[in-house]
C-alpha positions as CSV (number, residue, x, y, z in Angstrom):
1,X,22.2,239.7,55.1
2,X,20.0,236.6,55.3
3,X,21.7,234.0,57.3
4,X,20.7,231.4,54.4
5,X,22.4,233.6,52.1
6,X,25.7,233.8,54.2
7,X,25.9,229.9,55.4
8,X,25.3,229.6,51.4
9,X,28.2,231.6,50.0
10,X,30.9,230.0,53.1
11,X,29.9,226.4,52.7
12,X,33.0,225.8,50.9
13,X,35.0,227.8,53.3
14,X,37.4,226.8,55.7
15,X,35.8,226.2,58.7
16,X,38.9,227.9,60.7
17,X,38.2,230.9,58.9
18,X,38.2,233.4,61.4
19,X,35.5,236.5,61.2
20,X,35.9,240.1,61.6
21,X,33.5,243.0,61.4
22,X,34.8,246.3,59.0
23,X,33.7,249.6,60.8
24,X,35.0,252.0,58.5
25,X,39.0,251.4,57.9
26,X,38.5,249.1,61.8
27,X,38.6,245.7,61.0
28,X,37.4,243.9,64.6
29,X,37.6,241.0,65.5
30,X,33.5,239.4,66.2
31,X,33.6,237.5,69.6
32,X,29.8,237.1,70.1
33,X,26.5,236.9,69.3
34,X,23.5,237.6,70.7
35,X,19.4,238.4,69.8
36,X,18.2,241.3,69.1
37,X,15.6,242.4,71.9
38,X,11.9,241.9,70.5
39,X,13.1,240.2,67.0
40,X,14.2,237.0,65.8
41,X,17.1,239.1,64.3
42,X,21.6,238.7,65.5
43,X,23.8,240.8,66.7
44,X,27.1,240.2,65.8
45,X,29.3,241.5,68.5
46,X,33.2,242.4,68.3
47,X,36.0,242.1,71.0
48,X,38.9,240.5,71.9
49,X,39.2,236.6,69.5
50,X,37.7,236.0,66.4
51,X,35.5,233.5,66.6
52,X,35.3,230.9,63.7
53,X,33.0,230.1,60.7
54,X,32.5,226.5,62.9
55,X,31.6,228.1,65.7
56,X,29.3,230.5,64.3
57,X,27.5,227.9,62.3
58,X,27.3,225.9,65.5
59,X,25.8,228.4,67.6
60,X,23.2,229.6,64.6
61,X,22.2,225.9,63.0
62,X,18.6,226.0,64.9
63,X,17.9,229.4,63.5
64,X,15.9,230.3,60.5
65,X,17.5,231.0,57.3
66,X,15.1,234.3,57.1
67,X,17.1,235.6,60.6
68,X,18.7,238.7,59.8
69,X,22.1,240.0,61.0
70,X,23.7,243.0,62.4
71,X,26.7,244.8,63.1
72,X,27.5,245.2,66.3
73,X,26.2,249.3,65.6
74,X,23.0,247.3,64.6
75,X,23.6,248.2,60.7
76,X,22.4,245.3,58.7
77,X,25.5,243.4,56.8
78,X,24.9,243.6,53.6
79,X,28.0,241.0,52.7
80,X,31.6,240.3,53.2
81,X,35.0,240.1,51.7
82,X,38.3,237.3,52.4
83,X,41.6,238.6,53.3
84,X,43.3,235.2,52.1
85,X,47.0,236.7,53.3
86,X,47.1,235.6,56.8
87,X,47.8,232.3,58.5
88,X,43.7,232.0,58.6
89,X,41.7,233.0,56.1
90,X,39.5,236.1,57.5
91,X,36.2,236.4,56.6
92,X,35.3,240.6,57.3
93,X,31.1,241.1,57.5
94,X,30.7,244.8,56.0
């Protein structure tokens, strides 16, 4: 997925929302991001907190809309779907 195309569909999203990465029936829990060694392409990586839609927009808001990202097993996310029954809505990247 196009970072353009991602920032565009959770505009209206609570910032709080918290974001998670589906691996199968694993839904983890992205605490990171980094580059992609010789691209201009992300990484999403999981572990322990979910970071938040704020806090990835903050990090990524000098970045091209044309960046790419990644799974943390470097499979491109292709989109995402809300689990809206928890305190904080959850966005999971699939």
């Amino acid at each position: 997925m196009k970072l353009i195309d991602f920032e565009n569909l959770t505009h209206c999203m609570s910032p709080k929302s918290l974001l998670f990465e589906q691996q199968g029936e694993l839904v983890l829990p992205i605490a990171q991001i980094y580059f992609i060694q010789d691209s201009p392409n992300l990484r999403l990586v999981t572990g322990q907190k979910a970071m938040s839609l704020v806090q990835l927009s903050t990090r990524l808001k000098d970045m091209s809309g044309e960046t790419q990202l990644f799974s943390s097993t470097l499979r491109p996310i292709f989109g995402f779907h809300l689990r809206l029954d928890e305190a904080t809505p959850h966005i999971i990247l699939k």
